[in-house]
C-alpha positions in Angstrom: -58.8 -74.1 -58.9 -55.0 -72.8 -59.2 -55.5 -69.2 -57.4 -51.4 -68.7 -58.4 -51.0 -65.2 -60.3 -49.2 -65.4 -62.9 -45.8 -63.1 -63.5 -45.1 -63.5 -60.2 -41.5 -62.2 -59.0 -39.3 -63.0 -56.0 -38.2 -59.7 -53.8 -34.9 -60.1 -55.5 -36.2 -60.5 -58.9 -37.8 -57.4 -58.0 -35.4 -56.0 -56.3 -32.9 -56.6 -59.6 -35.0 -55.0 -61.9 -35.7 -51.8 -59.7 -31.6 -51.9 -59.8 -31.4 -51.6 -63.4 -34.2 -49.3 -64.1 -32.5 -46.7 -61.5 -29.2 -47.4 -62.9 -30.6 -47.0 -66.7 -32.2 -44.0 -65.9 -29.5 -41.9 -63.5 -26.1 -43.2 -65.1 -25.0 -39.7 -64.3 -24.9 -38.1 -60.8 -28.1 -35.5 -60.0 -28.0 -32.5 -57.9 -30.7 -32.9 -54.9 -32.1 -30.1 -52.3 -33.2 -31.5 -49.1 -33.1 -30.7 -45.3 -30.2 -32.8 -43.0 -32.7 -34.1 -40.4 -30.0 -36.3 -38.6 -26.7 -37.8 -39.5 -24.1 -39.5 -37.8 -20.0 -40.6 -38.3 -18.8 -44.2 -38.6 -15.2 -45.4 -39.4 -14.7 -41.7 -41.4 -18.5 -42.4 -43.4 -21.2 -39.8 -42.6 -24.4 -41.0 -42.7 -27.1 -38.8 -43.4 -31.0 -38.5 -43.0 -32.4 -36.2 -46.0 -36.1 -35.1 -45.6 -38.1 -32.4 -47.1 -40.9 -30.9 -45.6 -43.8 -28.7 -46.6 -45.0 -26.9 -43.9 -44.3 -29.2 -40.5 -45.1 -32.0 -42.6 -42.2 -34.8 -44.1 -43.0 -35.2 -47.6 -39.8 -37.2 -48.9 -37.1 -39.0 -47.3 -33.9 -40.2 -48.2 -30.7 -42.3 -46.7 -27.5 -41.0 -48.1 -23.6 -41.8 -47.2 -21.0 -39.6 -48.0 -18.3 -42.1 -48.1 -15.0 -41.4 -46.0 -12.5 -40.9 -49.5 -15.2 -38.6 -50.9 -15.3 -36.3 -47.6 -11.7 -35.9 -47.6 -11.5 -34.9 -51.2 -14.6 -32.6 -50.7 -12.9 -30.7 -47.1 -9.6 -30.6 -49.2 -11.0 -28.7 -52.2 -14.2 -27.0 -50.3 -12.1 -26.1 -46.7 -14.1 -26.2 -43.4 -17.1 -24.9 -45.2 -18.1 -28.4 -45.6 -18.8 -29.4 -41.7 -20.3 -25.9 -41.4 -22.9 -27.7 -43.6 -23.3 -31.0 -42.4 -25.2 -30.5 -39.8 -28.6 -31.6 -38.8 -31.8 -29.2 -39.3 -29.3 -27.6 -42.6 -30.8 -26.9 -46.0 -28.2 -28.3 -48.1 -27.9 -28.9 -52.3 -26.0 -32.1 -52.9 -24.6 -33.6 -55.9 -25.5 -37.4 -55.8 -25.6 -40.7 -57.6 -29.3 -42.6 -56.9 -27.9 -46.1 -56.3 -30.4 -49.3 -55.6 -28.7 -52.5 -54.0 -31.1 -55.5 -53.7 -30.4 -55.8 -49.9 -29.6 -52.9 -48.8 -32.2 -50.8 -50.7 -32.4 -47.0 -51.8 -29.7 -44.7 -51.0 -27.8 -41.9 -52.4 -24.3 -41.6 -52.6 -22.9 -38.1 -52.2 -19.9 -37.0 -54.6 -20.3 -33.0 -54.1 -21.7 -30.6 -52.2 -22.9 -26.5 -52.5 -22.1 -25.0 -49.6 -22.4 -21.6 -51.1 -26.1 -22.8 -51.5 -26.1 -23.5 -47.6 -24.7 -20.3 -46.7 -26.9 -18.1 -49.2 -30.1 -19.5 -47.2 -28.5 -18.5 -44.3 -27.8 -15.1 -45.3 -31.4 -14.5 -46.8 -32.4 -15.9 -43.3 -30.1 -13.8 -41.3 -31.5 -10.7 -43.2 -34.9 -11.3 -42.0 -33.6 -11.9 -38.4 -31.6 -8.4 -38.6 -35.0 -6.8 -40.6 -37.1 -8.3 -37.3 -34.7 -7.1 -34.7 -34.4 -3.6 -36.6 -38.0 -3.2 -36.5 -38.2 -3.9 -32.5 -35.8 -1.6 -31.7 -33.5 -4.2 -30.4 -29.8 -3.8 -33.0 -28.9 -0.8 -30.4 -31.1 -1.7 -26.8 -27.9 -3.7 -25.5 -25.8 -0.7 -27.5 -27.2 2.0 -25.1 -26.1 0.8 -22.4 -22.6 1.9 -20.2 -19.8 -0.2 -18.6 -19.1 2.6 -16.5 -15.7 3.9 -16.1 -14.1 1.1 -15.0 -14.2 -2.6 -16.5 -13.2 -4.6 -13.8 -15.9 -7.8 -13.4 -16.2 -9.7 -16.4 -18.7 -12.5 -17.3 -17.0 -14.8 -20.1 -18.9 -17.2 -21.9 -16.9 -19.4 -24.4 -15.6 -23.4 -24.4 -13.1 -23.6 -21.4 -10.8 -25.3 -24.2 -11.1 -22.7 -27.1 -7.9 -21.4 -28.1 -9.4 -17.9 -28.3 -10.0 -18.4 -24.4 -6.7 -18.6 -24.0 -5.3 -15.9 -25.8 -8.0 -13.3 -24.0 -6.9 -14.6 -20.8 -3.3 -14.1 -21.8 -3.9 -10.2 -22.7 -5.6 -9.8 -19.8 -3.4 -11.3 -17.4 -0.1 -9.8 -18.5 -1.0 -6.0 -19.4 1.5 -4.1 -19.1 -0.7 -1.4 -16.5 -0.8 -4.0 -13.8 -4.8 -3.9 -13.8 -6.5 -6.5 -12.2 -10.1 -7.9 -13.4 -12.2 -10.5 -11.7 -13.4 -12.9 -14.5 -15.7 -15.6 -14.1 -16.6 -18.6 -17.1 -19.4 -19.3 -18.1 -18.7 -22.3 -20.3 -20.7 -22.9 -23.4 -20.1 -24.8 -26.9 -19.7 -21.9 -29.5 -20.4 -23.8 -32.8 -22.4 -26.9 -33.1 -26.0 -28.2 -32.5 -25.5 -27.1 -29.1 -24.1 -24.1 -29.1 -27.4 -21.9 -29.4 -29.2 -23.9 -26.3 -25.9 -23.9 -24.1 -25.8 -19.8 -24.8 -28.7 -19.3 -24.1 -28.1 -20.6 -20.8 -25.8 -19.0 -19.9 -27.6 -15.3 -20.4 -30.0 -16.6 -18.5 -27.2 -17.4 -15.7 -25.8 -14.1 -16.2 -29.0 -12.2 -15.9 -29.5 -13.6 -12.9 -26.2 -12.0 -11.2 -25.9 -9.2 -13.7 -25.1 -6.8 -10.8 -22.1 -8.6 -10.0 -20.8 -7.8 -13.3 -19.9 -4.8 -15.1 -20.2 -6.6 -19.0 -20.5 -10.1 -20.1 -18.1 -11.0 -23.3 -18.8 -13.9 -25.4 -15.4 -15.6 -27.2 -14.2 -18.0 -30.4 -11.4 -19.0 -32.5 -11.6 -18.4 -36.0 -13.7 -20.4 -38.4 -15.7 -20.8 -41.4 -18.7 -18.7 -42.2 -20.9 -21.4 -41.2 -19.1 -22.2 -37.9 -21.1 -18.5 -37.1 -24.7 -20.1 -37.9 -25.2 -20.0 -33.9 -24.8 -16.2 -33.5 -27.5 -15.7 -36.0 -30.2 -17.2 -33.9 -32.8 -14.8 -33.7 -33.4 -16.3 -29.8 -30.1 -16.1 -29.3 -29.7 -12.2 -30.4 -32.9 -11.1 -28.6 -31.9 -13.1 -25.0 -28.6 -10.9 -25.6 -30.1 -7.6 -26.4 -32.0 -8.4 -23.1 -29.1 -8.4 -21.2 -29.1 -5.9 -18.5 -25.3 -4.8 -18.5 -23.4 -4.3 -21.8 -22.1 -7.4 -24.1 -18.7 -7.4 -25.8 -18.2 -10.3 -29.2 -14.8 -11.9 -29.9 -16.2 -14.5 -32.5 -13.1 -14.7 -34.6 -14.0 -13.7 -37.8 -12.7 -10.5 -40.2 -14.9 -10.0 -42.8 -18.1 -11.3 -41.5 -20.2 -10.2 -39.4 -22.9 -11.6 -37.2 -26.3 -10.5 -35.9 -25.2 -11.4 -32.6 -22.5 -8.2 -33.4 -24.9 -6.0 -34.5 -27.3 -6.8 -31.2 -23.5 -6.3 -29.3 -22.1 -3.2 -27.5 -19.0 -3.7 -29.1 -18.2 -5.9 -31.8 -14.8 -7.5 -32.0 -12.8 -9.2 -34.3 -10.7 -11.5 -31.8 -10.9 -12.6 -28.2 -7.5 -10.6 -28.1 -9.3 -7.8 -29.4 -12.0 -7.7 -26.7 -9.2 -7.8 -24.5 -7.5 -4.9 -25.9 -10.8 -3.0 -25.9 -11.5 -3.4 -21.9 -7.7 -2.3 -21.2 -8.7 0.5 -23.3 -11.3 1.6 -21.8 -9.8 1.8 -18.3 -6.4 3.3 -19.6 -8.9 6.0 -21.4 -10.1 6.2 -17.7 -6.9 6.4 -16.3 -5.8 8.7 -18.8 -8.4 11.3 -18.2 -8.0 10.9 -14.3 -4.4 11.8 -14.7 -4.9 14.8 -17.3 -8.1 16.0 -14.2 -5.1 15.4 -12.0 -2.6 17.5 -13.8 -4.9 20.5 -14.2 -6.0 20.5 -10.8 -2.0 20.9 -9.8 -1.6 23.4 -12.8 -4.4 25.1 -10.9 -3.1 24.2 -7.5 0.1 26.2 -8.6 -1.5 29.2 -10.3 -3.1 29.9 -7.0 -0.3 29.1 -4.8 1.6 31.5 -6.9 -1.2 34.1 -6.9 -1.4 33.7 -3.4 1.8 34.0 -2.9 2.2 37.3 -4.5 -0.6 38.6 -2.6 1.4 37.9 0.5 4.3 39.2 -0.4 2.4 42.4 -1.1 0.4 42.6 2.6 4.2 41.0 3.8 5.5 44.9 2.7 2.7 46.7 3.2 2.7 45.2 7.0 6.6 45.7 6.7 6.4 49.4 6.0 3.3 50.1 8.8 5.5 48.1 11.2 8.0 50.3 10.7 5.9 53.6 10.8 4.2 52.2 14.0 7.6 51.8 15.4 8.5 54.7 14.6 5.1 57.0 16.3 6.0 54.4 19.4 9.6 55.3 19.9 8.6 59.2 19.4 5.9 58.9 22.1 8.0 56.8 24.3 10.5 59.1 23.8 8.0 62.0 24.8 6.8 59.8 27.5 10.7 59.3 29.0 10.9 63.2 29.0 7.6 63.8 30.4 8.5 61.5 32.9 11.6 62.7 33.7 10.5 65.9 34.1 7.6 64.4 36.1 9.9 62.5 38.3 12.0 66.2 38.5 9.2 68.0 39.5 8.0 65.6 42.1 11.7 65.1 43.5 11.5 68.5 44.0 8.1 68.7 45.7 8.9 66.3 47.9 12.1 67.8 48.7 10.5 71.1 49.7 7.8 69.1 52.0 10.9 67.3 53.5 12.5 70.6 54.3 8.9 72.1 55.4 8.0 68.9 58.1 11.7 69.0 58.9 11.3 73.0 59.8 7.8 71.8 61.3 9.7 69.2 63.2 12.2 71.6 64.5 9.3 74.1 65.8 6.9 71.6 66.8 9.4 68.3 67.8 10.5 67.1 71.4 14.1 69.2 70.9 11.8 72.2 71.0 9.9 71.3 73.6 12.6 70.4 75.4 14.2 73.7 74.3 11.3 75.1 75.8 11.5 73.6 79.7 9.2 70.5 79.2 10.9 67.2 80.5 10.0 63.9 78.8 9.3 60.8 81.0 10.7 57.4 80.7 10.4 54.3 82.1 13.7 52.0 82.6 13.1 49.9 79.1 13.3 54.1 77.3 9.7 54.1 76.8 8.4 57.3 76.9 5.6 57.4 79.7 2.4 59.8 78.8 -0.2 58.1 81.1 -0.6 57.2 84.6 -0.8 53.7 84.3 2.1 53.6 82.6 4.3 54.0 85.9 3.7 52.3 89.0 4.4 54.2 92.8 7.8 53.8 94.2 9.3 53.2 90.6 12.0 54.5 89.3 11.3 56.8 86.3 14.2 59.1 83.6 13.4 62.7 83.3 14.8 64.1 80.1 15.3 67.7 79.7 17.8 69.8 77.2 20.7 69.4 78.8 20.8 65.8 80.5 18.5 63.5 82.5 16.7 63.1 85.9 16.5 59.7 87.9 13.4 59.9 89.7 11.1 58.3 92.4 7.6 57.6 92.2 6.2 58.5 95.6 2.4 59.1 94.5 0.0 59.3 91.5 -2.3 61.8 91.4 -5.0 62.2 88.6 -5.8 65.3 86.8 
């Protein structure tokens, strides 16, 4: 028995008609919505891996190639938008032609894409982040807190070869105060698949020696709205309003702003901005330490000068009683002189009289007068007048002196009384 089906086709018969039923039926490109789950870049081709999901669950899948002439054409017309949106885990609306090769299978082949479509999910997305982080208090927890007076001990976290790194460095480094600032990188990717993880590492880094710093500062060049997509993370901007010492942005953009801005301190435009702001600060510092400096010397000088009139004023009062002491002293010392004077008078005199009265006293009561009166006066060879026996030994010649001239006598004998 012949168990052959009939109307049977070879995979390329197959194949072939598949072909022209797809190319029948989508001669004209269609716009698709899908998720970039992966893609990669060969010679200039990107190759993508479209997938929607409902819930966690891959419903469809799809290869696609956005062929090298068709990515230039697209970056020249659409700018840098257009890698902001190829990326993997990106909801993306792209305009494709379904194409069916009998070896290589299904594809689609991507002639346009929507970034505005891209960046409108992200914006409803970001919204909800800034709603969530508005509810939990957390746009102004990092806000709140103070640098203190001084910024001198920076944490930087940007890529080592941005150019935005670069030009912060330059501000800082050539200010014209002459400040100094210890600065230590933190190096991170600040757009990409990576960006969010390798940020997030770093706060975690910095955390762990916030004390060492007095604010962490996060820097980029300039770029496309969607070269932001990492500072809209809502772990990213809740790890940064956690940060325990204040966080300055330099992303590089002027009209957007990110929720990573809003969670901020400061937002800044540029890396040379955030410089600008911390050279601020500290000549706002500086400045008020100088005008504290110049009122304390204004007041310095009012009191000298009030001082100084008040001592002038004791310096003639003292003056004038000086002068009235001196005064009462020279009129008592000149009281004094005459008092003394007539002191010393008085007392020359008194002494003068009891002079005259022991001299009178001397003439009644002297040897002269008892000589006058017959009394003789004894002395020994040497003139030493004799008034005791032992004084004078026997046979010993003695002077006798009386009025009128002198004796030479002998002792023959003493005799006592």
């Amino acid at each position: 028995m012949d168990s052959t089906p009939e109307n049977v086709q070879s995979l390329f018969q197959l194949h072939t008609f598949m072909r022209q039923v797809i190319a029948l039926n989508f001669q004209d490109p269609v716009w698709v919505r899908a998720e970039i789950a992966s893609l990669q870049e060969s010679r200039g081709h990107i190759y993508l891996n479209l997938i929607e999901k409902e819930a966690e669950d891959v419903r469809a899948q799809a290869s696609a190639v956005l062929w090298q002439r068709t990515y230039r054409r697209l970056k020249r017309n659409r700018g840098r938008q257009v890698d902001g949106v190829l990326r993997a885990g990106m909801e993306v609306q792209l305009q494709a032609r379904v194409d069916f090769h009998e070896k290589f299978g299904y594809k689609l082949i991507v002639e346009d894409i929507d970034p505005e479509f891209t960046i409108g999910l992200l914006e409803q997305k970001k919204l909800e982040t800034i709603a969530k982080l508005r509810q939990e208090r957390l746009l102004e927890k990092n806000g709140n807190l103070h640098p203190g007076p001084v910024i001198q001990r920076i944490a930087l976290i940007s890529s080592p070869n941005a150019a935005g790194l670069e030009d912060f460095m330059q501000q800082i480094r050539t200010n014209p105060f002459g400040y100094q600032f210890e600065i230590q990188l933190f190096p991170a990717s600040v757009q990409g698949q990576m960006a969010v993880k390798e940020i997030l590492q770093q706060f975690q880094n910095i955390r762990r020696k916030a004390e060492k710093f007095d604010v962490a500062a996060i820097l980029r060049g300039g770029g496309a709205r969607t070269d932001l997509i990492a500072f809209d993370d809502e772990q990213l901007c809740r790890a940064a309003a956690d940060l325990p010492i204040p966080l300055l942005t330099g992303i590089g953009h002027e009209r957007d702003e990110s929720v990573l801005d809003l969670v901020a301190f400061e937002a800044l435009k540029t890396p040379t901005a955030v410089a600008e702001f911390i050279l601020r600060h500290n000549y706002n510092f500086e400045a008020v330490l100088e005008d504290l400096n110049h009122q304390i010397g204004t007041e310095a000088n009012r009191k000298l000068q009030h001082q100084q009139l008040l001592l002038n004023g004791l310096e003639e009062r003292l003056e004038g009683q000086v002068s009235l002491r001196m005064q009462q002293e020279l009129f008592m010392l000149d009281k004094a002189e005459s008092g003394i004077f007539d002191t010393l008078a008085h007392r020359i005199k008194m002494e003068n009289f009891q002079i005259d009265r022991i001299r009178d006293q001397l003439q009644v009561l002297g040897p002269e007068a008892h000589l006058e009166r017959g009394y003789v006066r004894l002395q020994n060879a040497n003139g030493k007048t004799i008034s005791r026996l032992d004084q004078v030994k026997t046979g010993e010649s003695v002077l006798g002196k009386l009025k009128d001239g002198t004796l030479h006598l002998r002792v023959d004998r003493k005799d006592k009384a």
